[in-house]
Each structure stands twice: as structure tokens, then as C-alpha cells.
Biotite code that builds the C-alpha atoms (Angstrom):
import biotite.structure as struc

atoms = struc.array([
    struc.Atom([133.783, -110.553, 24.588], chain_id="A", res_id=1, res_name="UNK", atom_name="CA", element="C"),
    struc.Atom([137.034, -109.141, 25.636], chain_id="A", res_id=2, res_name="UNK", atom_name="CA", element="C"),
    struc.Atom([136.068, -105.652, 28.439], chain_id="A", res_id=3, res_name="UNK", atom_name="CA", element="C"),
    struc.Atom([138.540, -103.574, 25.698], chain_id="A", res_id=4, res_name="UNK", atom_name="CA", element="C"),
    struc.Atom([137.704, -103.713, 22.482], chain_id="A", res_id=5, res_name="UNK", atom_name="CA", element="C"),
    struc.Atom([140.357, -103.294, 19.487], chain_id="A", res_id=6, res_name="UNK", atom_name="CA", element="C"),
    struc.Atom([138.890, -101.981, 16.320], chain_id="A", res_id=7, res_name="UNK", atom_name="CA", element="C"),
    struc.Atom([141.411, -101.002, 13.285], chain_id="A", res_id=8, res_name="UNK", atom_name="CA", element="C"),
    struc.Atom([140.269, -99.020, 10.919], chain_id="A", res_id=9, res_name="UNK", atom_name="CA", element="C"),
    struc.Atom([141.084, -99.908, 7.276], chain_id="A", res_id=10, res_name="UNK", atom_name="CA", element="C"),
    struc.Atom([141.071, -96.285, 6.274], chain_id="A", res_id=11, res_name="UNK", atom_name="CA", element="C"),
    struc.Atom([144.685, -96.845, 6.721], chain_id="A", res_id=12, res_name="UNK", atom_name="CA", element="C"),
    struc.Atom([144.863, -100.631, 5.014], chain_id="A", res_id=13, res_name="UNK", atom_name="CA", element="C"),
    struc.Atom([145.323, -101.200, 1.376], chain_id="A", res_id=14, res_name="UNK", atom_name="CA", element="C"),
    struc.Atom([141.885, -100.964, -0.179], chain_id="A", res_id=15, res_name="UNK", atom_name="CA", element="C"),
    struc.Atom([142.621, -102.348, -3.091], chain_id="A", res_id=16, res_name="UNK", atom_name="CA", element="C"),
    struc.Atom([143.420, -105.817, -1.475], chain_id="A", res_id=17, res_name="UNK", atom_name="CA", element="C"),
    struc.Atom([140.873, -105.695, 1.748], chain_id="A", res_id=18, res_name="UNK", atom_name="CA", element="C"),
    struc.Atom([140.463, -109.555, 2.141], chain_id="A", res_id=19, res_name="UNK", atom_name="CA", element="C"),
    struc.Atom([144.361, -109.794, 2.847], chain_id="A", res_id=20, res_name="UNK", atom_name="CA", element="C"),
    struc.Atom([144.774, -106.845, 5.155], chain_id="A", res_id=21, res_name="UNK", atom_name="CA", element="C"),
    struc.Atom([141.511, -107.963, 7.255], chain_id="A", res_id=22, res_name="UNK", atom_name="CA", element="C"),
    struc.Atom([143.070, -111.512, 7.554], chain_id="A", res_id=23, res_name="UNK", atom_name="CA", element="C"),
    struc.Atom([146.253, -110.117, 9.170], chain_id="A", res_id=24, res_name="UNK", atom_name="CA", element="C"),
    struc.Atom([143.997, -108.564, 12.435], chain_id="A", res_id=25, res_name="UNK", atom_name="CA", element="C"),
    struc.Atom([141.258, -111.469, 11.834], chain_id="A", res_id=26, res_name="UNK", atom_name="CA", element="C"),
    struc.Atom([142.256, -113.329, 14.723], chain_id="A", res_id=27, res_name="UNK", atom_name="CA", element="C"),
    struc.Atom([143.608, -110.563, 16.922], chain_id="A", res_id=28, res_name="UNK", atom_name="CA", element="C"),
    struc.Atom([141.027, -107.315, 16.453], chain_id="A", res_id=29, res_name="UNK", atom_name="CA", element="C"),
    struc.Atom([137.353, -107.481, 17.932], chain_id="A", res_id=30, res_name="UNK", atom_name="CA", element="C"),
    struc.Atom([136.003, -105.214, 15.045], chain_id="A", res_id=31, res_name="UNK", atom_name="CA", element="C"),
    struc.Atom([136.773, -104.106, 11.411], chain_id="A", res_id=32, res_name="UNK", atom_name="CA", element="C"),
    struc.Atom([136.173, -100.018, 11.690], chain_id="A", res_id=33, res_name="UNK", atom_name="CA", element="C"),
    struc.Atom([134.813, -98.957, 8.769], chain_id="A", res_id=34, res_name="UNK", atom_name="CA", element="C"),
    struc.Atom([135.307, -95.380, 7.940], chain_id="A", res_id=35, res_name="UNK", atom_name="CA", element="C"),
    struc.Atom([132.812, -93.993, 5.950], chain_id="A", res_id=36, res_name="UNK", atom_name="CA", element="C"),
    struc.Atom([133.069, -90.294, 4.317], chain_id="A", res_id=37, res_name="UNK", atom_name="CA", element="C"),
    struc.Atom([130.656, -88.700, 1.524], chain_id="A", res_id=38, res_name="UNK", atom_name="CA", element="C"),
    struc.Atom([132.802, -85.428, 0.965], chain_id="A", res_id=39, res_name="UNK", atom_name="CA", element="C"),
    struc.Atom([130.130, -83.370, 2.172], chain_id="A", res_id=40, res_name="UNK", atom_name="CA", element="C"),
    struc.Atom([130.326, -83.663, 5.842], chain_id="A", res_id=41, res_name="UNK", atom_name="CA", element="C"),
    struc.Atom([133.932, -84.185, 5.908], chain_id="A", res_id=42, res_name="UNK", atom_name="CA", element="C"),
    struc.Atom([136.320, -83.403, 2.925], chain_id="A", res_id=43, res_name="UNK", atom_name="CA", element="C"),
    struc.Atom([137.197, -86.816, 1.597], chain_id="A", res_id=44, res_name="UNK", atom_name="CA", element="C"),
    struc.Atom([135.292, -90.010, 0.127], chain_id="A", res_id=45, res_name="UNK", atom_name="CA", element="C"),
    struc.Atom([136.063, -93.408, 1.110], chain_id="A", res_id=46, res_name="UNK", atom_name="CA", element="C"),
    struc.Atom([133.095, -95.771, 0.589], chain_id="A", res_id=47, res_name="UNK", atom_name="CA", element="C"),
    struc.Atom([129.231, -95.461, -0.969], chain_id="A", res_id=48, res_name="UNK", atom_name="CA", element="C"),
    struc.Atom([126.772, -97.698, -0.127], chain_id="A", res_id=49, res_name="UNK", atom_name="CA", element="C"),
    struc.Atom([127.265, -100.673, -2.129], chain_id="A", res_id=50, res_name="UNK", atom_name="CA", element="C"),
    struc.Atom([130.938, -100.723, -1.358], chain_id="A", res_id=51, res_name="UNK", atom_name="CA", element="C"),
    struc.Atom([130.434, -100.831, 2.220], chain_id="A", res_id=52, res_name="UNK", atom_name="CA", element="C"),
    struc.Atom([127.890, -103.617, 2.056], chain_id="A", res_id=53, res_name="UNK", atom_name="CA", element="C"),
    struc.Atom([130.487, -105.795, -0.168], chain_id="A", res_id=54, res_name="UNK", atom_name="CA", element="C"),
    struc.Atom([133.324, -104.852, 2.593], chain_id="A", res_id=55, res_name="UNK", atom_name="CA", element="C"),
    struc.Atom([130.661, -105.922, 5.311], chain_id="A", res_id=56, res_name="UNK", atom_name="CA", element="C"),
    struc.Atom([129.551, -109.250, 3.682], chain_id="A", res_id=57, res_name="UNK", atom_name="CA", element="C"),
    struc.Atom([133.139, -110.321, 3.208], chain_id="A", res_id=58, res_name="UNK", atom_name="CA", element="C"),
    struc.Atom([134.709, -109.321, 6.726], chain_id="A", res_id=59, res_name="UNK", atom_name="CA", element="C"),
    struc.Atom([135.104, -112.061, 8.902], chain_id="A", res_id=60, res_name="UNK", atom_name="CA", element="C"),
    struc.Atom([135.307, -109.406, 11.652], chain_id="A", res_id=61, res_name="UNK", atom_name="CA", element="C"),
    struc.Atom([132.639, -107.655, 12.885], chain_id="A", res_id=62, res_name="UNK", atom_name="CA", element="C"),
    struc.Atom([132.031, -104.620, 10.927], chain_id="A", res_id=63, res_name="UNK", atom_name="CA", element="C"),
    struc.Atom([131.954, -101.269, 13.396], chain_id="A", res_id=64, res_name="UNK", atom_name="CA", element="C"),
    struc.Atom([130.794, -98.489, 10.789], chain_id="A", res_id=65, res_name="UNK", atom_name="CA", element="C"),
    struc.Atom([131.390, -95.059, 11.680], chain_id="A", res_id=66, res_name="UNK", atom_name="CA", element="C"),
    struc.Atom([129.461, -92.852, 9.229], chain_id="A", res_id=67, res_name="UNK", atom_name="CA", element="C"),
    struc.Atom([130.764, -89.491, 8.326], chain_id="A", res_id=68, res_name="UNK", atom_name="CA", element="C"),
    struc.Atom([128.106, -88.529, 5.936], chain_id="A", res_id=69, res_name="UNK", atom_name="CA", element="C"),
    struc.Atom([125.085, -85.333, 5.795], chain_id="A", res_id=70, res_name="UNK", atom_name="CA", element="C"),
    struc.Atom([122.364, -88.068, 6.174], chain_id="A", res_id=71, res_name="UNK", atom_name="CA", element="C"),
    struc.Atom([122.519, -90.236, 8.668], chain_id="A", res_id=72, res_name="UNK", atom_name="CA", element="C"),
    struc.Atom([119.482, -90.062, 9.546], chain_id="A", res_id=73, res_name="UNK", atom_name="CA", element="C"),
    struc.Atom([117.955, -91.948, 5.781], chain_id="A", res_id=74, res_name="UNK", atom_name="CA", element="C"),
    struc.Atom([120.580, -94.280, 5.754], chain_id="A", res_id=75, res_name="UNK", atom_name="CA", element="C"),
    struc.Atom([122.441, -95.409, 9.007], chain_id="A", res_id=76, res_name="UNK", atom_name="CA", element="C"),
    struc.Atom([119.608, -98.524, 9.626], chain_id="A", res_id=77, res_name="UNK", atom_name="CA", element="C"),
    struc.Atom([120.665, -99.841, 6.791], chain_id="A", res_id=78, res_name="UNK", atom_name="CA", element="C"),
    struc.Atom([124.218, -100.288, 7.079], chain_id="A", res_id=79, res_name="UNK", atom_name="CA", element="C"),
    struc.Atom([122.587, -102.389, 10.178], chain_id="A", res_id=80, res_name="UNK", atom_name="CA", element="C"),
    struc.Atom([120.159, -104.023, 8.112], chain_id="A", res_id=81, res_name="UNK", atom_name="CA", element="C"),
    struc.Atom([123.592, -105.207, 5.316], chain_id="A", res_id=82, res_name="UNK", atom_name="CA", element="C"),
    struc.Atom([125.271, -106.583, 8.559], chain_id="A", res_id=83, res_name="UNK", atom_name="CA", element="C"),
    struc.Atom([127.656, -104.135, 10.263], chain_id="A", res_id=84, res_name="UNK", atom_name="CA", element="C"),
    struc.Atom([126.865, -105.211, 13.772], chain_id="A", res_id=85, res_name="UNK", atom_name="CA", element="C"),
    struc.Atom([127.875, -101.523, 15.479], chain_id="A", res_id=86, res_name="UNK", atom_name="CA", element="C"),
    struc.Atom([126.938, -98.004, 13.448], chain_id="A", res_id=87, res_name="UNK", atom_name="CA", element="C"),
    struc.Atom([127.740, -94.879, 14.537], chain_id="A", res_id=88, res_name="UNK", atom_name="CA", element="C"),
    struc.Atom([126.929, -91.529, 13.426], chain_id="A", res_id=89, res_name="UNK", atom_name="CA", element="C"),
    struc.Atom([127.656, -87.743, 14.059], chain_id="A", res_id=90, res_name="UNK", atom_name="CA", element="C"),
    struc.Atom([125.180, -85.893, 16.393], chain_id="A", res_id=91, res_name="UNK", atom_name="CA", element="C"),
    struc.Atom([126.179, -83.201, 14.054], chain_id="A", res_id=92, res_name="UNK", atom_name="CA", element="C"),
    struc.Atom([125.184, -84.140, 10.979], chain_id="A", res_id=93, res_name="UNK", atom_name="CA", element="C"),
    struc.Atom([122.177, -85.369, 12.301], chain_id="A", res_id=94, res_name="UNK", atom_name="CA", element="C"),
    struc.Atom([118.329, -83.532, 12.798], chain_id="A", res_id=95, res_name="UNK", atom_name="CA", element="C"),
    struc.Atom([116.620, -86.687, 14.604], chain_id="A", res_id=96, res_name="UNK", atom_name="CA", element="C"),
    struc.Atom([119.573, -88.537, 16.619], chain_id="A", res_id=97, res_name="UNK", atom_name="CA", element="C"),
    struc.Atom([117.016, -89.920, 19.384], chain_id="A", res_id=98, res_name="UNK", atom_name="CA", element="C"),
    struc.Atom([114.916, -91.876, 16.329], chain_id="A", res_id=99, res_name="UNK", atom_name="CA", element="C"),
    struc.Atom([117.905, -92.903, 14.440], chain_id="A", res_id=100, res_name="UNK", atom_name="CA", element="C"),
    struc.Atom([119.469, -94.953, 17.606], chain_id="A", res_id=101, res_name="UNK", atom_name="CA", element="C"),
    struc.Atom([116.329, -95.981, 18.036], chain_id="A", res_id=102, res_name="UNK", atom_name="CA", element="C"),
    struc.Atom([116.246, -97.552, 14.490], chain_id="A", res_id=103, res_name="UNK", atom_name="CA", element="C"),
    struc.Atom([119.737, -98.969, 14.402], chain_id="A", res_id=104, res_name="UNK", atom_name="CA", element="C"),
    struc.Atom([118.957, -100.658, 17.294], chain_id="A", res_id=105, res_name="UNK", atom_name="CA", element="C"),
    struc.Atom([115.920, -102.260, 16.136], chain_id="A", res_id=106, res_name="UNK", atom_name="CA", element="C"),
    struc.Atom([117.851, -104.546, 13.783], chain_id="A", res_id=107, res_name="UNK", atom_name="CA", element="C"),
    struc.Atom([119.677, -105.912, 16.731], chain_id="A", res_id=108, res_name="UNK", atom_name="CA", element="C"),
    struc.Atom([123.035, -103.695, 16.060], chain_id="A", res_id=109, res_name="UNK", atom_name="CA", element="C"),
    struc.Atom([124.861, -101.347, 18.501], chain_id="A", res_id=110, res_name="UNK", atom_name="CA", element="C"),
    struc.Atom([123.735, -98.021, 18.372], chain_id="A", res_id=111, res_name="UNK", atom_name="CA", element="C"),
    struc.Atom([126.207, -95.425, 18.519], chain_id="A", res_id=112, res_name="UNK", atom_name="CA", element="C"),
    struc.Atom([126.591, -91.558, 18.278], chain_id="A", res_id=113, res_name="UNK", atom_name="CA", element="C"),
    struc.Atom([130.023, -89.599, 17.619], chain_id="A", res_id=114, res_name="UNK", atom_name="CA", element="C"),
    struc.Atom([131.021, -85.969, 18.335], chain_id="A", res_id=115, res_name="UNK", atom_name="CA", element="C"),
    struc.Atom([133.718, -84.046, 16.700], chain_id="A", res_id=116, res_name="UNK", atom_name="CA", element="C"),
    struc.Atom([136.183, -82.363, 18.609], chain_id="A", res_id=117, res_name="UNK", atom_name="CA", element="C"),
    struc.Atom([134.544, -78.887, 19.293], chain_id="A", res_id=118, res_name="UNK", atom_name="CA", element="C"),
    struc.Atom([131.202, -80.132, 19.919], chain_id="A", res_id=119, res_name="UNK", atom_name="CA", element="C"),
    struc.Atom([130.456, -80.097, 23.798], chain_id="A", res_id=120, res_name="UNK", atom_name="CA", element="C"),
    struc.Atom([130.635, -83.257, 25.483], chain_id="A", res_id=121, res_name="UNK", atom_name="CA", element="C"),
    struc.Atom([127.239, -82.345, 27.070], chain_id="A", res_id=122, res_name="UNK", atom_name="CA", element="C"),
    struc.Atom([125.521, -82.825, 23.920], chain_id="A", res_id=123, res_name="UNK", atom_name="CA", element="C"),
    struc.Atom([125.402, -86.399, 24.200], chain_id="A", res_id=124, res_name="UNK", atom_name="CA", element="C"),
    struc.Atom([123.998, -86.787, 28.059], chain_id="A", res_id=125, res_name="UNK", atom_name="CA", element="C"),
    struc.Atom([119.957, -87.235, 26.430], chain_id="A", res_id=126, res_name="UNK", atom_name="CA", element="C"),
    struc.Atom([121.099, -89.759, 24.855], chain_id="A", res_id=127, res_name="UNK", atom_name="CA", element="C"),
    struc.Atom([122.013, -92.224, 27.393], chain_id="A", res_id=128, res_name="UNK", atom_name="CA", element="C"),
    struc.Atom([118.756, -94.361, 27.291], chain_id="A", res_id=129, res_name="UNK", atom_name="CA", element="C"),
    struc.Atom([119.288, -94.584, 23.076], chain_id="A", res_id=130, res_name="UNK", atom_name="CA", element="C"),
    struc.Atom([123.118, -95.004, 22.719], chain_id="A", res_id=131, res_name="UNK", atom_name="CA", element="C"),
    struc.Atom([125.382, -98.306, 23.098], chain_id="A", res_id=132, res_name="UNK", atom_name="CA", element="C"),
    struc.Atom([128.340, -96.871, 22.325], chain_id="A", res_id=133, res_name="UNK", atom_name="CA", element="C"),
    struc.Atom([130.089, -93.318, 22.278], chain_id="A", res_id=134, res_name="UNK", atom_name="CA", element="C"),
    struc.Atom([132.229, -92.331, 20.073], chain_id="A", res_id=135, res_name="UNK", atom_name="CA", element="C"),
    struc.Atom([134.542, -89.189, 21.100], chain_id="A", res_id=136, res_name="UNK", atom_name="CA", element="C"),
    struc.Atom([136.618, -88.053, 18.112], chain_id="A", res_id=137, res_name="UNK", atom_name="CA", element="C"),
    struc.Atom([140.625, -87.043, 18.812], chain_id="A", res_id=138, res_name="UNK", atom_name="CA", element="C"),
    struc.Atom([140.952, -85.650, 15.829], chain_id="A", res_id=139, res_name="UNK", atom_name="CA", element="C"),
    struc.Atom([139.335, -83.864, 13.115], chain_id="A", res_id=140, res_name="UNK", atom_name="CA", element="C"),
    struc.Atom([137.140, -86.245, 11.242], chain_id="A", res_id=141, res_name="UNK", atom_name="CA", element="C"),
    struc.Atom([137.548, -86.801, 7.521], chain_id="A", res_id=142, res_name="UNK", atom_name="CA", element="C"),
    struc.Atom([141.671, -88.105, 7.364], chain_id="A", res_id=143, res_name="UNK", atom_name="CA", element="C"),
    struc.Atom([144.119, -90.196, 9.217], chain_id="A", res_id=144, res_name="UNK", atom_name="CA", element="C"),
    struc.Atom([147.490, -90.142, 10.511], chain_id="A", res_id=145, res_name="UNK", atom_name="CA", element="C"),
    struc.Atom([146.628, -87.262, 12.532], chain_id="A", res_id=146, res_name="UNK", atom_name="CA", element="C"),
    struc.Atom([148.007, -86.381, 16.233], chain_id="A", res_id=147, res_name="UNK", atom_name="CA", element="C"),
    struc.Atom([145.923, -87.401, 19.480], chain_id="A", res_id=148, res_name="UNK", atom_name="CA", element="C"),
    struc.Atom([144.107, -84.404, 20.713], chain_id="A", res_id=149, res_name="UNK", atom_name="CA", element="C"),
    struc.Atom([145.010, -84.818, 24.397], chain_id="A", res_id=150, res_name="UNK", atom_name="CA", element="C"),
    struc.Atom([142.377, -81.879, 25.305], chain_id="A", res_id=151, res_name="UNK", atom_name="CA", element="C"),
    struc.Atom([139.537, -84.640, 24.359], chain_id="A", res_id=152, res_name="UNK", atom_name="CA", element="C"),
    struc.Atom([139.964, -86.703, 27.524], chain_id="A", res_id=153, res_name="UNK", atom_name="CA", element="C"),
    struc.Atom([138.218, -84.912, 29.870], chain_id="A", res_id=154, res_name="UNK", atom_name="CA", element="C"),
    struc.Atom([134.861, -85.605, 27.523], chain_id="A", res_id=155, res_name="UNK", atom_name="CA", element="C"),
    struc.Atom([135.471, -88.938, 28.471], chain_id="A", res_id=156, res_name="UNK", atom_name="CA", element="C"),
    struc.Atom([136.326, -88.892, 32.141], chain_id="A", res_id=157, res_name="UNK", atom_name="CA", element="C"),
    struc.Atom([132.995, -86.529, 32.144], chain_id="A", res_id=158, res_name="UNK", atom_name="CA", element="C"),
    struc.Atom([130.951, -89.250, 29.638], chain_id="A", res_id=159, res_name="UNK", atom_name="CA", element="C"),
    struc.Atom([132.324, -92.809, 32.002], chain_id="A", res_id=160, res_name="UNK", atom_name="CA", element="C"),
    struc.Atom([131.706, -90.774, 34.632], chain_id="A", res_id=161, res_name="UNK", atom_name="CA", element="C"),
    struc.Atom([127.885, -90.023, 34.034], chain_id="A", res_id=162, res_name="UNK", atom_name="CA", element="C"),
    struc.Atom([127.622, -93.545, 32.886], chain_id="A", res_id=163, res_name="UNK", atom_name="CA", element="C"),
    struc.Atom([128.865, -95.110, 36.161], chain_id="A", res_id=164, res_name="UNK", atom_name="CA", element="C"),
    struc.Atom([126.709, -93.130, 37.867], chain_id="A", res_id=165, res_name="UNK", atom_name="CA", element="C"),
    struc.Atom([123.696, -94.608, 35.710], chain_id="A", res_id=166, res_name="UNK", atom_name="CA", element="C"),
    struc.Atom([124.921, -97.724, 35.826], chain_id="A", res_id=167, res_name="UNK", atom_name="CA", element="C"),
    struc.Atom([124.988, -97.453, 32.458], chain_id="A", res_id=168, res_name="UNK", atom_name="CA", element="C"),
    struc.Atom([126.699, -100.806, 30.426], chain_id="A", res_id=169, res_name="UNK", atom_name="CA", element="C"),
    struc.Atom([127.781, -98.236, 27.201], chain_id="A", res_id=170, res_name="UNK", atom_name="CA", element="C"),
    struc.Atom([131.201, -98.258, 25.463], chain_id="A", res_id=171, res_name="UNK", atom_name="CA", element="C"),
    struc.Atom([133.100, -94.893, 25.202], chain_id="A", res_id=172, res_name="UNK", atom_name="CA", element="C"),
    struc.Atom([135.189, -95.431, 21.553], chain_id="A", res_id=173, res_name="UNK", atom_name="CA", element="C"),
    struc.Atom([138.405, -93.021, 21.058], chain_id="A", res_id=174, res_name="UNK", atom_name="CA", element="C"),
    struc.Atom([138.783, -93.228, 17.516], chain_id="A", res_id=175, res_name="UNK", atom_name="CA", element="C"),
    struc.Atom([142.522, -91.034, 16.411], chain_id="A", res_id=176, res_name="UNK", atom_name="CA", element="C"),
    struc.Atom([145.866, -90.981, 16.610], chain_id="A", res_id=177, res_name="UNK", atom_name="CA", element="C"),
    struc.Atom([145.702, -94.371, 19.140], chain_id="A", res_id=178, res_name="UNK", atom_name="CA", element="C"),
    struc.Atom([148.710, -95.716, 19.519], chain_id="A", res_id=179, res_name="UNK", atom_name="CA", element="C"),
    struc.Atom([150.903, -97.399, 21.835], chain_id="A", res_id=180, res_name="UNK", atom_name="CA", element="C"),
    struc.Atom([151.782, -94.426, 23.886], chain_id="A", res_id=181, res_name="UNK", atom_name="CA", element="C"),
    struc.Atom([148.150, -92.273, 23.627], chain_id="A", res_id=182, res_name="UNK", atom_name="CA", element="C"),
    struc.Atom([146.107, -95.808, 24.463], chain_id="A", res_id=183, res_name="UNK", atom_name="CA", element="C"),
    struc.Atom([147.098, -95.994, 28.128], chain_id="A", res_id=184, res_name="UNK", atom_name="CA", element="C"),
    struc.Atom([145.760, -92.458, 28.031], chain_id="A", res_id=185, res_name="UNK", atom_name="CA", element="C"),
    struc.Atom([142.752, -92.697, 26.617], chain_id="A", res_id=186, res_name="UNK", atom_name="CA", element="C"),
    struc.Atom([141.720, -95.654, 28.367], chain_id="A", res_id=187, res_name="UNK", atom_name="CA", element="C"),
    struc.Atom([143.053, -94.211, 32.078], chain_id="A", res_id=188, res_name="UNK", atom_name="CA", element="C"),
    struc.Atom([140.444, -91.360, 31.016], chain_id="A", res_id=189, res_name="UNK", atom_name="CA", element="C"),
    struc.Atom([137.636, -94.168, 30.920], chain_id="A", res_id=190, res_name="UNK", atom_name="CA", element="C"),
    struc.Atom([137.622, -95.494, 27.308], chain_id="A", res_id=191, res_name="UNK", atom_name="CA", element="C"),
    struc.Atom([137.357, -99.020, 26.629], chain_id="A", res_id=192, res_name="UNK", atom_name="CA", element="C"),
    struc.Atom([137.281, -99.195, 22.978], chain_id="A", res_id=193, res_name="UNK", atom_name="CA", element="C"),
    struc.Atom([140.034, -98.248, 20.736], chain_id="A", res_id=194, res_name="UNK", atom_name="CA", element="C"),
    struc.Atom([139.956, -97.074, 16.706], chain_id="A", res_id=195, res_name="UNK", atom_name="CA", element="C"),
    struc.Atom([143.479, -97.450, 15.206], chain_id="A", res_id=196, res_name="UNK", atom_name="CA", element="C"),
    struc.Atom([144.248, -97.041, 12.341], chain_id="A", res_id=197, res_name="UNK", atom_name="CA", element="C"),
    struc.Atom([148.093, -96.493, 10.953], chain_id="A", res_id=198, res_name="UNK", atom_name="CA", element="C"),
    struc.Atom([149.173, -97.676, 14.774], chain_id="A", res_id=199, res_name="UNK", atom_name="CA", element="C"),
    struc.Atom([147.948, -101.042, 13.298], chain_id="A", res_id=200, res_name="UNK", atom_name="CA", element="C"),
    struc.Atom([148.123, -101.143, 9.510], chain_id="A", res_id=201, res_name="UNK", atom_name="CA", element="C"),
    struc.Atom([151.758, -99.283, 8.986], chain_id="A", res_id=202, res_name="UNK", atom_name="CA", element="C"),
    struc.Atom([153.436, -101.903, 11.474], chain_id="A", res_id=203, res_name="UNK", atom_name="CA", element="C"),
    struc.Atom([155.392, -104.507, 10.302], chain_id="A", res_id=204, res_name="UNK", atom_name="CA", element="C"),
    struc.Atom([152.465, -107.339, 12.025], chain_id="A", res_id=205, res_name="UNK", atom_name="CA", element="C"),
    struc.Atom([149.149, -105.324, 12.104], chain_id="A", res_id=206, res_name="UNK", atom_name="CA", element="C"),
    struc.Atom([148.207, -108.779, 14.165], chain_id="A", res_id=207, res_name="UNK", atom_name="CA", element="C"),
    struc.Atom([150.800, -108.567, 16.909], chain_id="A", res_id=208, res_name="UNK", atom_name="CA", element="C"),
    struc.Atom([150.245, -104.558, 16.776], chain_id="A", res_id=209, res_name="UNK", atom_name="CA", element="C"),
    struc.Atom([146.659, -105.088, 17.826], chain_id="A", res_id=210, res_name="UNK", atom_name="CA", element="C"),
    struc.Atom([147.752, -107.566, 20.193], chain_id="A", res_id=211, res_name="UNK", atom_name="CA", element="C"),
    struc.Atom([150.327, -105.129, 22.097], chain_id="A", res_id=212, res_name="UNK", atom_name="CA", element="C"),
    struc.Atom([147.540, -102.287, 22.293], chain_id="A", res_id=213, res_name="UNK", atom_name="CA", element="C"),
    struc.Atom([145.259, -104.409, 23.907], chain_id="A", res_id=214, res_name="UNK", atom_name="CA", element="C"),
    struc.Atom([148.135, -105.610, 25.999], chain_id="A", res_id=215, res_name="UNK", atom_name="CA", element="C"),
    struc.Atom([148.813, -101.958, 26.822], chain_id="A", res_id=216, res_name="UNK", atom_name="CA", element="C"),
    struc.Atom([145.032, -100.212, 27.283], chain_id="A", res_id=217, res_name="UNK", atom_name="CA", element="C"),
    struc.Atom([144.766, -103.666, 29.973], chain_id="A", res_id=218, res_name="UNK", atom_name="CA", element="C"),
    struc.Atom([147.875, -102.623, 31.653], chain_id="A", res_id=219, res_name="UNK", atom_name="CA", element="C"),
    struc.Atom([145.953, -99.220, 32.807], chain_id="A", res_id=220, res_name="UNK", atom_name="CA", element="C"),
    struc.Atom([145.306, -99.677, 36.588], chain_id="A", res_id=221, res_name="UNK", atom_name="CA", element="C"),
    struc.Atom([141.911, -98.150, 37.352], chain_id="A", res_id=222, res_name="UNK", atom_name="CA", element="C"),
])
């Protein structure tokens, strides 16, 4: 598996015709993100349960789900245990984050755990022994086609630096506003896997879009 790691998220595909739009990226993305919002924790509603598994069951991608929901906790080993081989929740929706890694792990998923953007990036440091992946939001959660928050960068120089130190094997995941130009960024800062969403879905190839992103996070000398 490729050392950068190209997920587009579909929040920004055409739902109503998801086998297509996941067989333009199926031979060029590393994961299908899955973006998945209960209007409590965040605003809007994309997905319930039974939707996501369908979505899961029919990607030929990998299926990286990145819950945005108030119970995490009940539900996030599940969307292991239908197939999504990487969930992530938020640390702040969350009352037992060290047990629920735990659990998605157990089914032989990635564990992951996200912050939002004004949650400190020391939040996540006991978590290093529990967490595969983390996921540092640059943007507000809950909507896409928003701008790359440029102030989130230092999280991640501070998270790949800890986990150097550690010699730790986690992914850091940027997941808004990645595009060509904010990519280089994000991944100069110590990121090395990538949520786009309208970058990818809004071009006129989303294939040959996910190709040039990868093309430009590998250009990053450093």
C-alpha cells in the first residue's frame, strides 16, 4: 500500500448514482471516505445505518468511514463489523474513546479518532497506543466545499512529530478543502493521508484528479 493515501469523499459525488461515481476513482483512490452525519452532532444528515452498510457492501474500494454522529461510542464497531475497513470518530462526541478504539480494532479495522478544529491537538496524545489513524479536521465538520483552515497544520507537525518520536507507524488524515494547491501543504506539515472531496468529484476525471494529488502530496520533499 501506497506511503500516501488518497481517499475521496462521496459527500461531494452524486448519491443517487454511487456505483458510477465510485468506478471513476476505483482504480486510482486507496479508500472510499464515507461521510457520515446524524444532524445532531453536526447540522446535516447524509447516511443511517443501513445505508452505509449497502454503500460499504457495494464499494469496490475500501470503505474509510468517518462518523459524525452523538454516539459513537454504541455504534462505531459496527460499521467495522458491515466491512468499512478504517472508522473514525470524534473525540468530541465521544465519553469512552480509549474502549471504542479498542473495539474497532478488534474486528481487524483501523481505528481512528478525529478532532474538530478548536479542539486542542493535545487531546489526542493518550491515545497513541489505541489509534491507527488521526484524523485532524480543516474545516468545520458537517458540509463541504469549504476553505482549508491553514491554522490546523501545526496540530499536525505537533501530532507526526510525537509519533516519530514513538516510533509510532499511525496515519495523520487531513480531511477539507484538499486540493491541488493546500495538499503539498498539508502533507509538508506531516500528513500522509488525504480526504477530498469536490477537488476530486467536481473535476472533469475524478480518476486523473486523484491521480495528480497523489502526484503532488509525493512531490513534497521531506
Amino acid at each position: 500500500m501506497s506511503s500516501i493515501q488518497i481517499c475521496p469523499s462521496i459527500l461531494n459525488a452524486d448519491r443517487a448514482n454511487l456505483p458510477h461515481e465510485i468506478s471513476r476513482i476505483a482504480s486510482d483512490a486507496d479508500w472510499l471516505h464515507l461521510d457520515v452525519m446524524d444532524a445532531k452532532f453536526v447540522p446535516a444528515f447524509t447516511f443511517d445505518f443501513n445505508e452505509c452498510a449497502k454503500i460499504i457492501a457495494a464499494s469496490t474500494l475500501m470503505v474509510d468511514a468517518h462518523l459524525m454522529i452523538s454516539n459513537p461510542d454504541d455504534v462505531a464497531p459496527e460499521y467495522a463489523a458491515v466491512g468499512a475497513k478504517s472508522v473514525t470518530f470524534h473525540l468530541e462526541a465521544s465519553t469512552t474513546p480509549s474502549q471504542t478504539l479498542k473495539a474497532i480494532r478488534k474486528t481487524g479495522s483501523r481505528s481512528g479518532i478525529a478532532i474538530k478544529p478548536d479542539t486542542p491537538v493535545v487531546e489526542l496524545f493518550e491515545f497513541m497506543d489505541y489509534a491507527d489513524m488521526f484524523l485532524i479536521m480543516t474545516v468545520e465538520p458537517g458540509a463541504g466545499g469549504q476553505s482549508f483552515m491553514r491554522d490546523m497544520m501545526p496540530k499536525v507537525r505537533v501530532l507526526r512529530d510525537l509519533i516519530s518520536q514513538n516510533k509510532g507507524q499511525q496515519w495523520i488524515q487531513v480531511d477539507g478543502g484538499i486540493t491541488l494547491d493546500t495538499i503539498l501543504e498539508a502533507r509538508l506539515a506531516g500528513a500522509n493521508a488525504f480526504v477530498a472531496g469536490s477537488a476530486v468529484f467536481r473535476a472533469d476525471d475524478p480518476g486523473h484528479m486523484v491521480q495528480a494529488l497523489r502526484e503532488r502530496a509525493m512531490s513534497a520533499q521531506l
